[in-house]
Backbone of each chain as nested JSON, in Angstrom:
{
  "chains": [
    {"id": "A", "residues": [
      {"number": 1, "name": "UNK", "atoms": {"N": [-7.768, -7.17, 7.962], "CA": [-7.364, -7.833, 6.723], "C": [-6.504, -9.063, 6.997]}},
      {"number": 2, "name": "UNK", "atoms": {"N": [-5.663, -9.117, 8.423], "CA": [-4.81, -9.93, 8.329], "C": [-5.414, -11.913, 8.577]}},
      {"number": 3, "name": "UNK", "atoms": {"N": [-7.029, -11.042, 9.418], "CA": [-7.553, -12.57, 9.016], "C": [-8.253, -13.082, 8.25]}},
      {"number": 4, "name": "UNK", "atoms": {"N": [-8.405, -12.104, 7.494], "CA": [-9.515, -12.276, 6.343], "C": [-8.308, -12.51, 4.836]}},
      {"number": 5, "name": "UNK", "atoms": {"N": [-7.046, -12.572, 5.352], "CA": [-5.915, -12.653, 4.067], "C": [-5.982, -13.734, 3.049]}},
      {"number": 6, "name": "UNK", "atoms": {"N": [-6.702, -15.371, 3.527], "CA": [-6.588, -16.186, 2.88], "C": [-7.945, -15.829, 1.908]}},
      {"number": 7, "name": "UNK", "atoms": {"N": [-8.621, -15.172, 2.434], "CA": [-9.701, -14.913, 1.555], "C": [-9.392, -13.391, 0.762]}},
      {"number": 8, "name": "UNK", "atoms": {"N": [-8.167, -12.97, 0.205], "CA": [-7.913, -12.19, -0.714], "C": [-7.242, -12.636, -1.822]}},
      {"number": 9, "name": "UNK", "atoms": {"N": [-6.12, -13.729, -1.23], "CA": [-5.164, -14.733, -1.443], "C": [-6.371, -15.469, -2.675]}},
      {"number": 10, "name": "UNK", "atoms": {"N": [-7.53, -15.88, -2.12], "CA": [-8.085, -17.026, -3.036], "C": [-8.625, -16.363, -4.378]}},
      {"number": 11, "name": "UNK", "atoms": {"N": [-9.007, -14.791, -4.248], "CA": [-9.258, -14.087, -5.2], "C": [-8.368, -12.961, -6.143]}},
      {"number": 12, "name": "UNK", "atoms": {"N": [-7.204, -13.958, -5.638], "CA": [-6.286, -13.026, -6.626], "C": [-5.311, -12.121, -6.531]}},
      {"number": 13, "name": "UNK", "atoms": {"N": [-5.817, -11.502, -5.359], "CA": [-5.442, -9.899, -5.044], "C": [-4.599, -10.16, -3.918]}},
      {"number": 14, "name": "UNK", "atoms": {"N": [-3.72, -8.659, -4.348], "CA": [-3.088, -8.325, -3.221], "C": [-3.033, -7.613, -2.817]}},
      {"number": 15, "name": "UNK", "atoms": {"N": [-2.344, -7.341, -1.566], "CA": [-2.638, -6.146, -0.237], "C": [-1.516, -5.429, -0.329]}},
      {"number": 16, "name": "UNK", "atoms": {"N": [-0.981, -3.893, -0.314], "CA": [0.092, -3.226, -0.008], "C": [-0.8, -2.627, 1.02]}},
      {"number": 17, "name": "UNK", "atoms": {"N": [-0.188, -2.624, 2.361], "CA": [-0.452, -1.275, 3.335], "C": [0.776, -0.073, 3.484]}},
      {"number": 18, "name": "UNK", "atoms": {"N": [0.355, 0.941, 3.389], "CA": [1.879, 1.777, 3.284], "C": [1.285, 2.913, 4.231]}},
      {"number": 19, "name": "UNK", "atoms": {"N": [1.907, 2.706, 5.282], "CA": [2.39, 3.07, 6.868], "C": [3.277, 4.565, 6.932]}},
      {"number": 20, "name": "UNK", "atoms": {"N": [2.823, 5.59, 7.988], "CA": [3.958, 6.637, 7.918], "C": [4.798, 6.417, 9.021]}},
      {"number": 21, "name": "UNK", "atoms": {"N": [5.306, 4.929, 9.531], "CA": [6.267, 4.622, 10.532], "C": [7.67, 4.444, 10.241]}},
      {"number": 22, "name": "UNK", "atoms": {"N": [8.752, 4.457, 10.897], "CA": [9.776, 4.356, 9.691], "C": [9.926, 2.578, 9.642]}},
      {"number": 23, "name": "UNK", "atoms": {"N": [10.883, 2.734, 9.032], "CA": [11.377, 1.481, 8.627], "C": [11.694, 0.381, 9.512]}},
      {"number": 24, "name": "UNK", "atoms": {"N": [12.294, 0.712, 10.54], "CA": [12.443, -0.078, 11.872], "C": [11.15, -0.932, 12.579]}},
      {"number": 25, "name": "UNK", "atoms": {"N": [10.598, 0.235, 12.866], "CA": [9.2, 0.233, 13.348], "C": [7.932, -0.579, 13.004]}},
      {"number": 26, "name": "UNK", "atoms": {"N": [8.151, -0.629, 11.58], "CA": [7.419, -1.322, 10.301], "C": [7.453, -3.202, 10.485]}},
      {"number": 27, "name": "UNK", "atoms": {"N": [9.492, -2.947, 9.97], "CA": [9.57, -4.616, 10.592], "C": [9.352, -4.732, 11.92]}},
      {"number": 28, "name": "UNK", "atoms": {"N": [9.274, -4.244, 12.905], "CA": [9.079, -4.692, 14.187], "C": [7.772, -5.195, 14.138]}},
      {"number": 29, "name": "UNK", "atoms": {"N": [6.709, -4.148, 14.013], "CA": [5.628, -4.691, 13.782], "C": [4.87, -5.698, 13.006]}},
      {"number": 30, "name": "UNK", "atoms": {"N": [5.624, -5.647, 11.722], "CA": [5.247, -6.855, 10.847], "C": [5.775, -7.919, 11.272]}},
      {"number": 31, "name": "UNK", "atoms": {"N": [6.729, -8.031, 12.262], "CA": [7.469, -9.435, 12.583], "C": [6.669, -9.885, 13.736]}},
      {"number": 32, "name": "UNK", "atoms": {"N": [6.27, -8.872, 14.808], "CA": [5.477, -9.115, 16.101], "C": [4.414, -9.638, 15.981]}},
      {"number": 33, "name": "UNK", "atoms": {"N": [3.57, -8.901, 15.061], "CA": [2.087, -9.174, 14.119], "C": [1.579, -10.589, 13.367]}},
      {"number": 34, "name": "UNK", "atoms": {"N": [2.545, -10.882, 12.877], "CA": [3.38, -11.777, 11.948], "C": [1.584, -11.444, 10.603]}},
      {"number": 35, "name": "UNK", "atoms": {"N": [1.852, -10.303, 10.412], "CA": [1.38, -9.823, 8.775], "C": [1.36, -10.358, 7.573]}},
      {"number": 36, "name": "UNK", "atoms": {"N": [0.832, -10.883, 7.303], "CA": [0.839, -11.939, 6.077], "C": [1.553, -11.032, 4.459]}},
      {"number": 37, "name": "UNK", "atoms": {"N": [0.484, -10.024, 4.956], "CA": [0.51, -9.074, 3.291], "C": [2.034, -7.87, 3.672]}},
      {"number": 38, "name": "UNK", "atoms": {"N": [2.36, -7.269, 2.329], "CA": [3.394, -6.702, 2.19], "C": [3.156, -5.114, 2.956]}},
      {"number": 39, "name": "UNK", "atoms": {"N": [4.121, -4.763, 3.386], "CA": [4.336, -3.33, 4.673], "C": [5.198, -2.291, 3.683]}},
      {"number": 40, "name": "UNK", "atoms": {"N": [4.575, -1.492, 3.848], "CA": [5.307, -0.564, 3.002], "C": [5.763, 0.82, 3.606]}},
      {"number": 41, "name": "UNK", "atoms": {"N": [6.882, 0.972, 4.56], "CA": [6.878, 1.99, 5.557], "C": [7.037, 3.58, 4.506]}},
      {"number": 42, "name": "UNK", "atoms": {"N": [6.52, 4.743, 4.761], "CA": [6.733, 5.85, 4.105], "C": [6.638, 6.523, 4.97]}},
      {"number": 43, "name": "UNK", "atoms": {"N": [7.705, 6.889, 5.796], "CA": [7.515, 8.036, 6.581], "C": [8.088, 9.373, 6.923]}},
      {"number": 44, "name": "UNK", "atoms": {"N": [8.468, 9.616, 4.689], "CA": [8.237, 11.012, 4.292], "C": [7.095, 11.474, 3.725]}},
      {"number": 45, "name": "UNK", "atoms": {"N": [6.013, 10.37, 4.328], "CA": [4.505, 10.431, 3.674], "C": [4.703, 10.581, 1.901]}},
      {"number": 46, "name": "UNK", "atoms": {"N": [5.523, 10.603, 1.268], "CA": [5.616, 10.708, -0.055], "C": [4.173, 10.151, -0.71]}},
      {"number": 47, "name": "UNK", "atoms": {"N": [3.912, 9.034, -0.711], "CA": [2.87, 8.203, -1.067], "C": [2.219, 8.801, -0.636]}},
      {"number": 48, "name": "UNK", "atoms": {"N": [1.611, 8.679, 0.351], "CA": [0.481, 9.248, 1.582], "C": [0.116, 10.414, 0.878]}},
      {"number": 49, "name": "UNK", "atoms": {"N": [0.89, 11.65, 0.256], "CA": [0.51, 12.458, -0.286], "C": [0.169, 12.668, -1.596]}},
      {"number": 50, "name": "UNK", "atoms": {"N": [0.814, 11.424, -2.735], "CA": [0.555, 11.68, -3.894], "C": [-0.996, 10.638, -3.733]}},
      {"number": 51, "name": "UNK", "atoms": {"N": [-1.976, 10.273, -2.998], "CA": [-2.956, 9.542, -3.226], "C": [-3.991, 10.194, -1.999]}},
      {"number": 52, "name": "UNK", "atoms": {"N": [-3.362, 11.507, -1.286], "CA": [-4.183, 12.312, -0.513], "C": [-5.064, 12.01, 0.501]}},
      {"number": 53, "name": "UNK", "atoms": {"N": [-3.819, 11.108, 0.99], "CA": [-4.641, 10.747, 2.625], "C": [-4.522, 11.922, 3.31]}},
      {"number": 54, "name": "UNK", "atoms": {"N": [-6.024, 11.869, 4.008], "CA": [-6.25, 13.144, 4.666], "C": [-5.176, 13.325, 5.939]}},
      {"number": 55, "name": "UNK", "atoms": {"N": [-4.759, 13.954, 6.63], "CA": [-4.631, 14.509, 7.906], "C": [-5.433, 15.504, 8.696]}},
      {"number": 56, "name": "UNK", "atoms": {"N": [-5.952, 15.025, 9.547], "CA": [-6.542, 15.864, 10.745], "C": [-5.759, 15.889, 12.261]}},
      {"number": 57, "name": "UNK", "atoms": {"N": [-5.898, 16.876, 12.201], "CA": [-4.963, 17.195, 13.142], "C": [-5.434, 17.203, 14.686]}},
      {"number": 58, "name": "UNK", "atoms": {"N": [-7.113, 17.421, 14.477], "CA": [-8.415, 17.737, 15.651], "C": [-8.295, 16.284, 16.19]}},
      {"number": 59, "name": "UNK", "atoms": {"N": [-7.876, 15.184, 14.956], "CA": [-8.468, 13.349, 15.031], "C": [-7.159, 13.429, 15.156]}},
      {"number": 60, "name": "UNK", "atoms": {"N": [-5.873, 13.555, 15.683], "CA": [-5.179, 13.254, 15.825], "C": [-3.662, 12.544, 15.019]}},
      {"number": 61, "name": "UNK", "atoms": {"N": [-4.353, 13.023, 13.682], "CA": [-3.44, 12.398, 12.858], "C": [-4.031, 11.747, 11.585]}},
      {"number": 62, "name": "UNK", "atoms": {"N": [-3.565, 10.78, 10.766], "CA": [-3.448, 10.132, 9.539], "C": [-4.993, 9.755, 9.834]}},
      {"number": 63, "name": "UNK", "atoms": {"N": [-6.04, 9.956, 8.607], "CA": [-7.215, 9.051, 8.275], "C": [-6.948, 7.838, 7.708]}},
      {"number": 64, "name": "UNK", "atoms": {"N": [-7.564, 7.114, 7.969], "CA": [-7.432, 6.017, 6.907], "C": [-7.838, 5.787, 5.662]}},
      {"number": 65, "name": "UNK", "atoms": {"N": [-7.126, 5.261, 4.5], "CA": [-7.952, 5.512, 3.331], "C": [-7.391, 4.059, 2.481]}},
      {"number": 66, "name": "UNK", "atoms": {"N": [-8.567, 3.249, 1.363], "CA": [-8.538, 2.51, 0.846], "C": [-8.562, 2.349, -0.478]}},
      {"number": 67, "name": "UNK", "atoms": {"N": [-8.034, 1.891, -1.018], "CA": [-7.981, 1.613, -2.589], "C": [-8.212, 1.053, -3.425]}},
      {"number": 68, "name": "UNK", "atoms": {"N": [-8.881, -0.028, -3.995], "CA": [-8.669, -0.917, -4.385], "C": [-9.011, -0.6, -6.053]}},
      {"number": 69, "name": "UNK", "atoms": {"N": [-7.411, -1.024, -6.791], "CA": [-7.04, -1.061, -7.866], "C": [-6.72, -2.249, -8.88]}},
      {"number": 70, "name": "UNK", "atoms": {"N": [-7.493, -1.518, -10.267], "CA": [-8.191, -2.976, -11.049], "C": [-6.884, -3.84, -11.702]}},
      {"number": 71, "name": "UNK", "atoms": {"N": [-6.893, -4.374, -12.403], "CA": [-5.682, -5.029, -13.477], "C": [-5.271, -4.501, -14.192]}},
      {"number": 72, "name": "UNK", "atoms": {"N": [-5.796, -3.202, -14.741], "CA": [-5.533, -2.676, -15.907], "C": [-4.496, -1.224, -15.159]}},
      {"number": 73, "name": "UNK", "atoms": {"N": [-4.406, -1.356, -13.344], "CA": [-3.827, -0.013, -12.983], "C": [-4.734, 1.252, -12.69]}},
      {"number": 74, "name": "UNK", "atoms": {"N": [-6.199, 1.214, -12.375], "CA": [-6.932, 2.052, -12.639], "C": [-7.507, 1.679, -11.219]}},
      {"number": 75, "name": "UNK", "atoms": {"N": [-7.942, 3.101, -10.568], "CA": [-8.76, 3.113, -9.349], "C": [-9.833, 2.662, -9.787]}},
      {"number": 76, "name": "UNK", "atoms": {"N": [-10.77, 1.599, -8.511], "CA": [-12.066, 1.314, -9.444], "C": [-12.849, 1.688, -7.745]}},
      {"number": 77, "name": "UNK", "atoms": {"N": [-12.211, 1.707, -6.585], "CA": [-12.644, 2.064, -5.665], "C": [-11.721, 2.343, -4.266]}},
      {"number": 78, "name": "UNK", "atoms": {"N": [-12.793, 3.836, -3.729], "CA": [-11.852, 4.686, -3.026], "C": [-12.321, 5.023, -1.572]}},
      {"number": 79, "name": "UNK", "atoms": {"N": [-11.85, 4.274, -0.301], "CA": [-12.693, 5.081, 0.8], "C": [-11.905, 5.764, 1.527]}},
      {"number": 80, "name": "UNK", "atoms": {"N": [-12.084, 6.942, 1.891], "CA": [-11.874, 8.024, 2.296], "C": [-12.227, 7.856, 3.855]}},
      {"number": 81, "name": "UNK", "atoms": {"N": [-11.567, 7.562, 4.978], "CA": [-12.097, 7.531, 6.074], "C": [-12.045, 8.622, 6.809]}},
      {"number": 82, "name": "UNK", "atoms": {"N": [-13.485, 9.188, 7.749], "CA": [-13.964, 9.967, 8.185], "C": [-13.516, 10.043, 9.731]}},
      {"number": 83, "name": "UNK", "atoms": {"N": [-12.99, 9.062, 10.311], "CA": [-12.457, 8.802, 11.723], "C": [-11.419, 7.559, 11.64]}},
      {"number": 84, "name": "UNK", "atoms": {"N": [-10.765, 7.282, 12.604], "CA": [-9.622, 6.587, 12.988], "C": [-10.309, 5.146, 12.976]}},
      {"number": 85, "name": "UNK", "atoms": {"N": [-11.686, 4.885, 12.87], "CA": [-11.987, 3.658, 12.775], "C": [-12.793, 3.777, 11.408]}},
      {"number": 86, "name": "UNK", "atoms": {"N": [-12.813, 4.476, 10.404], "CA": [-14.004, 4.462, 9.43], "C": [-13.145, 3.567, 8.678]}},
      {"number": 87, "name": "UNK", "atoms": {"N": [-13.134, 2.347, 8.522], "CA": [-12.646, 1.547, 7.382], "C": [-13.731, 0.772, 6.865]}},
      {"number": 88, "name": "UNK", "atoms": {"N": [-13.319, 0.531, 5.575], "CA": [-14.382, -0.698, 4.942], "C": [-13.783, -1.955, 5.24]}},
      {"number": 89, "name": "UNK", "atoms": {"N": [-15.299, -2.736, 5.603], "CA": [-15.602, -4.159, 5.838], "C": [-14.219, -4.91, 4.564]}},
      {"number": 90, "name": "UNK", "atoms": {"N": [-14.123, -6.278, 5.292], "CA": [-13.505, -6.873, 4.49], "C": [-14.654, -7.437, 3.8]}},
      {"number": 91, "name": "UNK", "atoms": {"N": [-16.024, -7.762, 3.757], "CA": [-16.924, -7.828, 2.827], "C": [-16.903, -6.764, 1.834]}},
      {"number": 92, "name": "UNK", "atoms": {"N": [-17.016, -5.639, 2.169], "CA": [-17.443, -4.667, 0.873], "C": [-15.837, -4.664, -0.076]}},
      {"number": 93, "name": "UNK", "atoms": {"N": [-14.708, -5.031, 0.165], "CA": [-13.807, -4.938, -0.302], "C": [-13.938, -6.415, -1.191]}},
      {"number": 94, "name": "UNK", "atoms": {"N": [-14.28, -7.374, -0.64], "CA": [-14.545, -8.791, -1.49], "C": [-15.356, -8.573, -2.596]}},
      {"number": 95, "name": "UNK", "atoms": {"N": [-16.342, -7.911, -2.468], "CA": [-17.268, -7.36, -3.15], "C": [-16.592, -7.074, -4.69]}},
      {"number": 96, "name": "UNK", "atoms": {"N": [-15.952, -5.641, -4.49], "CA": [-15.298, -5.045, -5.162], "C": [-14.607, -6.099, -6.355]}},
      {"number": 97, "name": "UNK", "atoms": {"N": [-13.701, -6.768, -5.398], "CA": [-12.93, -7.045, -5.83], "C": [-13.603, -8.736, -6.874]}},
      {"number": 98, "name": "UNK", "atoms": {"N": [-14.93, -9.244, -6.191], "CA": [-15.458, -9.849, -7.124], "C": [-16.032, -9.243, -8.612]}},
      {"number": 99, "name": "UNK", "atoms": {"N": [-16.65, -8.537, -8.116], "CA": [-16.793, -7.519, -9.703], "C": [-15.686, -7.505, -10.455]}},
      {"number": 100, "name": "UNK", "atoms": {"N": [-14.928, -7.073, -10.332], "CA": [-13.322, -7.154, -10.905], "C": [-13.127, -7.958, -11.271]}},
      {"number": 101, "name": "UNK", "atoms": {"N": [-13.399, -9.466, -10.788], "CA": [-12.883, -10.751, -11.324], "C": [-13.702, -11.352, -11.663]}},
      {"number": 102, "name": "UNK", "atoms": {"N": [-15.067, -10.568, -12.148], "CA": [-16.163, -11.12, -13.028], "C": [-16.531, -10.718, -14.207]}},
      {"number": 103, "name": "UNK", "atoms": {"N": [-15.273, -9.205, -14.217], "CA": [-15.604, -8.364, -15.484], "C": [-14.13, -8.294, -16.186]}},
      {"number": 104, "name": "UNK", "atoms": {"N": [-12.959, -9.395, -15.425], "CA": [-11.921, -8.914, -15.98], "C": [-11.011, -7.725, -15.46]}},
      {"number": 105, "name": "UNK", "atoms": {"N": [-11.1, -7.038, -15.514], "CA": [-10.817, -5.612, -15.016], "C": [-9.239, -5.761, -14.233]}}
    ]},
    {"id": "B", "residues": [
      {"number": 1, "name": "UNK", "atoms": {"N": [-18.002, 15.339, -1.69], "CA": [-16.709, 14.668, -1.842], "C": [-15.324, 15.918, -2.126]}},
      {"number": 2, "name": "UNK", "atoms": {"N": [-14.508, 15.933, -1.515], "CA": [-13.232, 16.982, -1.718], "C": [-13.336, 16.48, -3.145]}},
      {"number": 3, "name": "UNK", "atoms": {"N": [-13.127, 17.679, -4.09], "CA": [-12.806, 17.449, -5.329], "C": [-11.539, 17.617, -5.347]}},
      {"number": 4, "name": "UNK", "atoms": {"N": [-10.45, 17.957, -4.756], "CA": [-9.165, 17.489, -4.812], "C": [-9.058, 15.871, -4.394]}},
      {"number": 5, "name": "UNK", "atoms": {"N": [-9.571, 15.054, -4.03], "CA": [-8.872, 14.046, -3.479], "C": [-9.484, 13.231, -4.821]}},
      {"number": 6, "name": "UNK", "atoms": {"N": [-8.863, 12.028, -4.834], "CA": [-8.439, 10.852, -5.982], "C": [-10.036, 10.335, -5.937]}},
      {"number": 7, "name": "UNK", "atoms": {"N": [-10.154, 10.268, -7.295], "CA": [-12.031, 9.293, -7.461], "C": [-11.885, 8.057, -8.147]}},
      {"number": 8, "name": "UNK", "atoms": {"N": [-12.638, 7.072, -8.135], "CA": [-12.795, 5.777, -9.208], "C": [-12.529, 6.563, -10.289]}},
      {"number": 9, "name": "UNK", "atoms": {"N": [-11.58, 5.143, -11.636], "CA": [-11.406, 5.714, -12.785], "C": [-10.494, 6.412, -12.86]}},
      {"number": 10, "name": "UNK", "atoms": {"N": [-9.83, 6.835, -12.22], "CA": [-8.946, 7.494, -12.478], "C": [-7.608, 6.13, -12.385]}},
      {"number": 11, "name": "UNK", "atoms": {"N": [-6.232, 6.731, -13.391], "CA": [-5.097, 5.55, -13.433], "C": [-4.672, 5.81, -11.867]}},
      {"number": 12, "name": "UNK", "atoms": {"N": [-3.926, 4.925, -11.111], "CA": [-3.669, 4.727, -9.921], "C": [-1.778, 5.166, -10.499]}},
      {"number": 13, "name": "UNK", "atoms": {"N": [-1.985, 6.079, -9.583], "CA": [-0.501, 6.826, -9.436], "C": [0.524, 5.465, -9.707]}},
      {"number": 14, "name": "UNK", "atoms": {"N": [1.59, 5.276, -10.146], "CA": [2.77, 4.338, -9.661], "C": [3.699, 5.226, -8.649]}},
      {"number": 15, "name": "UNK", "atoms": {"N": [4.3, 3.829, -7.523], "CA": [4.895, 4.636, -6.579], "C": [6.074, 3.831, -6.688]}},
      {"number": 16, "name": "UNK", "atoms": {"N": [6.977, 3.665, -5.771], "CA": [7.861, 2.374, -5.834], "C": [8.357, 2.613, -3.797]}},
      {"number": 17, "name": "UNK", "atoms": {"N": [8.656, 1.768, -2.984], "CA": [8.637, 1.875, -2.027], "C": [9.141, 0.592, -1.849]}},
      {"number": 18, "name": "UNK", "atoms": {"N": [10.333, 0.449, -0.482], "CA": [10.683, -0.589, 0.279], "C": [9.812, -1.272, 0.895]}},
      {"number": 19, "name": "UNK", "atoms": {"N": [9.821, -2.719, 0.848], "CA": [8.964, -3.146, 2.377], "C": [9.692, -3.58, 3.691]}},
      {"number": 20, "name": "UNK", "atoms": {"N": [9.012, -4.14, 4.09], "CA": [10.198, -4.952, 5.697], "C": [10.653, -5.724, 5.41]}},
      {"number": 21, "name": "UNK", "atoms": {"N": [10.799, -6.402, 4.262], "CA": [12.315, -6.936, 3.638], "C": [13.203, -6.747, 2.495]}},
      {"number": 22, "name": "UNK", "atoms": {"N": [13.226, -4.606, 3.073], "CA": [13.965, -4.162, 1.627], "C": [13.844, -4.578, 0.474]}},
      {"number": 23, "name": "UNK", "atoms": {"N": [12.812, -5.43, -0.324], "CA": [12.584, -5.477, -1.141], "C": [11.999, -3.945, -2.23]}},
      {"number": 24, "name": "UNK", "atoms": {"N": [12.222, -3.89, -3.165], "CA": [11.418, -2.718, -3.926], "C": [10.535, -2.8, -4.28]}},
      {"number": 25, "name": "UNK", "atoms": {"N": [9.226, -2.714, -4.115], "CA": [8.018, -3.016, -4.457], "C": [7.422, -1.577, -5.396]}},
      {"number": 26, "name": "UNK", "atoms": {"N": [6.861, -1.697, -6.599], "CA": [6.175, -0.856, -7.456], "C": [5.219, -1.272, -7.649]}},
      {"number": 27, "name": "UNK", "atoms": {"N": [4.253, -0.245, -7.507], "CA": [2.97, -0.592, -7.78], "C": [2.656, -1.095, -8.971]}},
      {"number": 28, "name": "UNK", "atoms": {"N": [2.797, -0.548, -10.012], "CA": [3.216, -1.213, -11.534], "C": [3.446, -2.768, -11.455]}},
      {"number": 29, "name": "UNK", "atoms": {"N": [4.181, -3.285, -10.67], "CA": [4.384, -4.541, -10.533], "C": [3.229, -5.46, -10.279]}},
      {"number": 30, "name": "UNK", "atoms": {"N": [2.145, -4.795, -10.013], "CA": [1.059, -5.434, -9.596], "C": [0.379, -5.786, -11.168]}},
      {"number": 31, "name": "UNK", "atoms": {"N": [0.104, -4.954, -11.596], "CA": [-0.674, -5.107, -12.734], "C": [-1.216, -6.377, -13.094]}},
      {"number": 32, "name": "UNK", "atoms": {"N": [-1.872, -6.987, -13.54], "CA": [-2.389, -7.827, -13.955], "C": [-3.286, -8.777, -13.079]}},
      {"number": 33, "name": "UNK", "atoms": {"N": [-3.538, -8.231, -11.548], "CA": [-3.53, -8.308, -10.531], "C": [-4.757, -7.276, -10.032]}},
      {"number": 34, "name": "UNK", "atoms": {"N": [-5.909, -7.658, -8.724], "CA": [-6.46, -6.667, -7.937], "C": [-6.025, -6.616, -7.245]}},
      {"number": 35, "name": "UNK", "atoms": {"N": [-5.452, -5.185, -6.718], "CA": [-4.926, -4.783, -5.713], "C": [-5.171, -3.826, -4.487]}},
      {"number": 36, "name": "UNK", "atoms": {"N": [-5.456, -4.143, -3.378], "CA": [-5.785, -3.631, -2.032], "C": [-4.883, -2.311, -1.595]}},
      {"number": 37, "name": "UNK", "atoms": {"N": [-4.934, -1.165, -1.713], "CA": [-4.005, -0.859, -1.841], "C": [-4.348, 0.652, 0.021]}},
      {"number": 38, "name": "UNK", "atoms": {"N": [-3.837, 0.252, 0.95], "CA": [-4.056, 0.574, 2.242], "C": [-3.791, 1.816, 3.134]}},
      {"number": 39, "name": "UNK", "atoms": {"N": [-3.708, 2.888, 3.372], "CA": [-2.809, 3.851, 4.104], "C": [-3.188, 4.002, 5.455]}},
      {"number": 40, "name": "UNK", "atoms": {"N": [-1.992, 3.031, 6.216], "CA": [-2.519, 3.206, 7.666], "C": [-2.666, 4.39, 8.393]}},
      {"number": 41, "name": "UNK", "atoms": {"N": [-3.091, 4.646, 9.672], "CA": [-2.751, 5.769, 10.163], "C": [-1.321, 5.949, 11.067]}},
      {"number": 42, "name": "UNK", "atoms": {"N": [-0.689, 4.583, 10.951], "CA": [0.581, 4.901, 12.068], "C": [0.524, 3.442, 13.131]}},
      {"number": 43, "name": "UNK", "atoms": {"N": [1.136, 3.025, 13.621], "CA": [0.865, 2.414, 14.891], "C": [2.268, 2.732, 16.059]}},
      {"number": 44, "name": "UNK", "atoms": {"N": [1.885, 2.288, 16.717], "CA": [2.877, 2.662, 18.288], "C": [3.948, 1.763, 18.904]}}
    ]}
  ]
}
């Protein structure tokens, strides 16, 4: 996402990633990284759990999972990742998020 | 699909959470807005 940012930037949207690292850790990385979009460290998983990112424990930990939420506050799409690399394309997320800004939403 | 876990259509929880510049960020705050909304797995 972080190079594909100007092309979220042009459509509107924005990015929260929310991390179970603590707080330290978070800015370190967002400063090292130099992360365009906003870091959101939670690492009493609070979040993580009220939106039911999986944990596997076999995969070693946290799945990845995606969101993308309309204008009105409403999930309009949800991926659920199946392995430590199952993420969606920054295409299929443009996607999304054009629909959204063709229907309003 | 786990029928416990979150589907399209449904309202998107509000949370409120610090970022890496202690700022307070709420999801609510987004509104009017599409929003990407990410859960990493961790990094090292």
């Amino acid at each position: 996402m972080c190079d594909d940012h100007e092309k979220f930037v042009r459509r509107g949207a924005e990015i929260l990633a929310v991390g179970p690292n603590t707080e330290t850790a978070f800015e370190q990385y967002w400063e090292n990284e130099k992360i365009p979009y906003i870091g959101l460290p939670d690492p009493e998983h609070k979040v993580a759990r009220l939106y039911k990112q999986e944990v596997k424990i076999f995969k070693l930990g946290r799945m990845p999972l995606v969101c993308v939420v309309d204008r009105t506050g409403h999930i309009r799409y949800v991926h659920y990742g199946a392995s430590m690399s199952d993420i969606p394309s920054n295409e299929t997320l443009f996607n999304v998020i054009d629909e959204l800004n063709a229907t309003s939403n | 699909m786990n029928p416990t876990l979150i589907i399209p259509g449904e309202p998107a929880s509000d949370f409120e959470l610090r970022d890496t510049n202690n700022r307070l960020i709420k999801l609510s705050d987004y509104r009017g807005k599409p929003l990407v909304l990410a859960f990493l797995r961790g990094f090292t």
